[in-house]
N, C-alpha and C positions, 0 to 999 in steps of 0.2 A: 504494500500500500504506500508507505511514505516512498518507493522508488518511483511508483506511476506520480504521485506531487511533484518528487523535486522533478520529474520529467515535466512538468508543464510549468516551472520555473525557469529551465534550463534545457533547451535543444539538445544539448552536445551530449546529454546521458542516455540516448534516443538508443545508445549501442551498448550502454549498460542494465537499462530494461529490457532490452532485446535477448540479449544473455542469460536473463534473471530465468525472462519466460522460456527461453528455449530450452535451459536445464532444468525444469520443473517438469517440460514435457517429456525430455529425455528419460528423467527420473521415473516419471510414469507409467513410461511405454515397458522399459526397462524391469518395471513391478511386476506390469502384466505381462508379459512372456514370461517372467520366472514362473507368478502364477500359473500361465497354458504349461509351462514344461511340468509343472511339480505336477501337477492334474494328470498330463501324460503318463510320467512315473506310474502312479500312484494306480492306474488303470492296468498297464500293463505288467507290474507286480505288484498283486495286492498285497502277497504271503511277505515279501520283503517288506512292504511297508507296514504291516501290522508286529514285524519281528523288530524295526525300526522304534515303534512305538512302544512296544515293549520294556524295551533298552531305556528310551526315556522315562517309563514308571518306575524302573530300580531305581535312576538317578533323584527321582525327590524325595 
C-alpha cells in the first residue's frame, strides 16, 4: 500500500512497484505449482504419503 502512495508522489518508483507486484505474483504462481505437484505426489503414492504422515505423528 504505502509503495502504490509514494508511486503517485513520485514517477520514478513506477519500477519499484512494478517489482513489488511482479514478485508477489511470482510468489504465487510459485505456491500453486508446489500445491499441483504435492497433489500429484500424493495421488500417485498414496501408501508413501500416508507412511510420510506417519513419520510426522512420532515426531510430536
Amino acid at each position: 500500500m504505502a509503495t502504490f502512495k509514494a508511486l503517485h508522489e513520485d514517477m520514478t518508483l513506477l519500477l519499484h512497484a512494478a517489482s513489488i507486484l511482479l514478485a508477489a505474483g511470482v510468489l504465487v504462481a510459485g505456491w500453486g505449482v508446489f500445491i499441483r505437484l504435492n497433489r500429484y505426489a500424493e495421488e500417485l503414492e498414496p501408501e508413501a504419503m500416508d507412511q510420510a504422515k506417519d513419520e510426522d505423528k512420532k515426531l510430536e
